[in-house]
KEKOL-778132 format. One record per residue (C-alpha): z, x, y; residue in one letter. Coordinates in nm, 4 decimals, decimal comma, m for minus. Layout:
! KEKOL-778132
<<Z; X; Y>; "a">
...
***
This chain:
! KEKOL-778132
<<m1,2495; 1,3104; m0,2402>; "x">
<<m0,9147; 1,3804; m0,3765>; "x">
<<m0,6072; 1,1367; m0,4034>; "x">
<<m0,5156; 0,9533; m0,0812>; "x">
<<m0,1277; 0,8372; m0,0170>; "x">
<<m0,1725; 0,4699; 0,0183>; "x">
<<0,0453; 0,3650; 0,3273>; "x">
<<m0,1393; 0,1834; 0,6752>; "x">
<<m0,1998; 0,4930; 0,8559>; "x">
<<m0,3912; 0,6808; 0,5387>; "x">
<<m0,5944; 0,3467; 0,5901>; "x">
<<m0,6504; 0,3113; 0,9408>; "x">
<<m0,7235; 0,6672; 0,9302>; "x">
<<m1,0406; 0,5889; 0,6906>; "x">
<<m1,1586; 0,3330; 0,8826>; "x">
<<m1,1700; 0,5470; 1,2138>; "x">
<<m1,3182; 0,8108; 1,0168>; "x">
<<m1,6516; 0,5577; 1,0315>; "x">
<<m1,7400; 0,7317; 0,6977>; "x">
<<m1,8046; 0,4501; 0,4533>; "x">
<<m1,8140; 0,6152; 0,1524>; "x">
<<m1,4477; 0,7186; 0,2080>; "x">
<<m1,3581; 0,3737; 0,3324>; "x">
<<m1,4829; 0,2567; m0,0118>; "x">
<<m1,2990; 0,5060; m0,1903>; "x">
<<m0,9918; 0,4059; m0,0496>; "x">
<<m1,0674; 0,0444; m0,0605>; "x">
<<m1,0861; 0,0811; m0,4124>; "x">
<<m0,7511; 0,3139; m0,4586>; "x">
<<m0,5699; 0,0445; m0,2535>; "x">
<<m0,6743; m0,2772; m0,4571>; "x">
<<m0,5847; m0,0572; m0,7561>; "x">
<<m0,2941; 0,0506; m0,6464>; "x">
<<m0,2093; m0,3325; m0,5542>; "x">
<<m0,3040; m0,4183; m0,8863>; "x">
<<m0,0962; m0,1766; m1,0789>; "x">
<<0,1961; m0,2817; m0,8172>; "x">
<<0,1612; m0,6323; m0,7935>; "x">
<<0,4940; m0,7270; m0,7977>; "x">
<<0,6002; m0,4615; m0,5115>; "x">
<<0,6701; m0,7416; m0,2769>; "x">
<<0,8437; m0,9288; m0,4855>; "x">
<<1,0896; m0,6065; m0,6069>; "x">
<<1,1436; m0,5753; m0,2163>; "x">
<<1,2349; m0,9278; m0,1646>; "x">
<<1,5108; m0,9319; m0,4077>; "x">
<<1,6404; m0,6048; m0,2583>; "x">
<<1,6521; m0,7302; 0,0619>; "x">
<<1,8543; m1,0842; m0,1088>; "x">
<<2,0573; m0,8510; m0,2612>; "x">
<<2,1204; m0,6104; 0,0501>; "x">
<<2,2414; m0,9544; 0,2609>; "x">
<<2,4540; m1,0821; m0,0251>; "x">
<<2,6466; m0,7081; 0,0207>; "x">
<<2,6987; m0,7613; 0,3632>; "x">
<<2,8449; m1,1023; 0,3527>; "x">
***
């Protein structure tokens, strides 16, 4: 199966598929890929902070 961009639609779009070995496949990309990027959220939360703090 080839590399799948991680973002909601390239999920939802495995689930409607109804094939479940691709839905695994991806399942497993995307809690690698939140593993590898666990601190994402956190990255965007200080952006955000730091975005507000500009504006004020």
């Amino acid at each position: 199966m080839g590399v799948i961009m991680l973002y909601a639609a390239g999920i939802r779009e495995a689930i409607a598929s109804n094939d479940l070995e691709k839905m695994k496949a991806v399942a497993e990309q995307a809690k690698q890929t939140v593993r590898e990027q666990k601190d994402l959220h956190v990255a965007l939360l200080e952006l955000l902070d730091a975005i507000d703090k500009l504006k004020k």
